[in-house]
N, C-alpha and C positions, 0 to 999 in steps of 0.2 A: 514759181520756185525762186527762193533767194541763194544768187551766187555768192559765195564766201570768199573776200578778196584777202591773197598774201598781205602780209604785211608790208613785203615791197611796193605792190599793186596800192595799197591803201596810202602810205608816205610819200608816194611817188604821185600819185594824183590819176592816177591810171586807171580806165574805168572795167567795171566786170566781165569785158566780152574782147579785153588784151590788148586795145589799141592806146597806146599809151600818148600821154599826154607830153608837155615837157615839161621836163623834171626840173622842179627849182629850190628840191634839196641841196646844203651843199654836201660834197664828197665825201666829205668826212664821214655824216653822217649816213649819207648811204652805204659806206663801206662796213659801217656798224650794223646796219641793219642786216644787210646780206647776210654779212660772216654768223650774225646770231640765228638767221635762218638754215645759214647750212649746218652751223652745230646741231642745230635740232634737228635735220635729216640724219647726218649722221649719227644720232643717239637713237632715230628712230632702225637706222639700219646694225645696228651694232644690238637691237634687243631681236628683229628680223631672224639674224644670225642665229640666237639661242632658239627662238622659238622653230625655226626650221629645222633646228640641229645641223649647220652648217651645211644646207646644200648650196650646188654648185651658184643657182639662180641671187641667193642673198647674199652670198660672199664677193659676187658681181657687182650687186650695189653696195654692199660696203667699201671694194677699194674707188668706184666710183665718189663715192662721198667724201672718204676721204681725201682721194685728191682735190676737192671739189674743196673741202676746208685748208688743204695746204696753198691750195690757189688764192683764196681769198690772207690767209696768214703771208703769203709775197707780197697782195698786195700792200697787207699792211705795212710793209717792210719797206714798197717802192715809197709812200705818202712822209715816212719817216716817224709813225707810229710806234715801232719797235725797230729793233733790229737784232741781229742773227746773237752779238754777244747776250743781250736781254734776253732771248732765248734758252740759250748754252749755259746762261745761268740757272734760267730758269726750269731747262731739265735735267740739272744736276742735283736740282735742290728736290725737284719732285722724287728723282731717284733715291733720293736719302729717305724722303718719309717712305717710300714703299717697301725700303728695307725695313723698317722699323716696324709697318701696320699691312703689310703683305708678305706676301710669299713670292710675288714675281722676280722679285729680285733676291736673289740669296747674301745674307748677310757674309763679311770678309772680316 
């Protein structure tokens, strides 16, 4: 049988049975990796949601996830990657297009 290794597990030098190696990525780059793993959890639990029609089990790893992706977006913010006004900007401007090409937000 072939064990399928994370992407962390594969960049990290870590071999298929969890005992990790030392990692001689640098941070940065692991920090990239992670945070695009946990997005993809998260999109995997946010389709979970629909397809369960919101029971209580998937809504459990949804906010799991997402905290999971708000932890990794701190850290991006400790490293000095972004910071919170890059943000603030950047979800005010998202809130604009969704007024325009959604319904979430109601137009003023």
């Amino acid at each position: 049988m072939v064990r399928q290794l994370s992407a962390k597990q594969f960049y990290a030098g870590s071999n298929p049975v969890g005992h990790s190696k030392k990692n001689n990525m640098d941070k940065e780059t692991e920090l990239m990796i992670i945070t695009m793993e946990e997005c993809g959890e998260l999109t995997q639990a946010c389709s979970k949601v629909l397809r369960t029609r919101y029971e209580e089990h998937a809504l459990e790893e949804l906010r799991k996830e997402v905290a999971d992706v708000m932890c990794m977006v701190e850290l991006m913010k400790e490293e000095g990657l972004i910071s919170d006004s890059d943000i603030s900007t950047g979800i005010n401007k998202k809130k604009e297009k969704l007024k325009i090409w959604s319904n979430l937000i109601e137009r003023t």
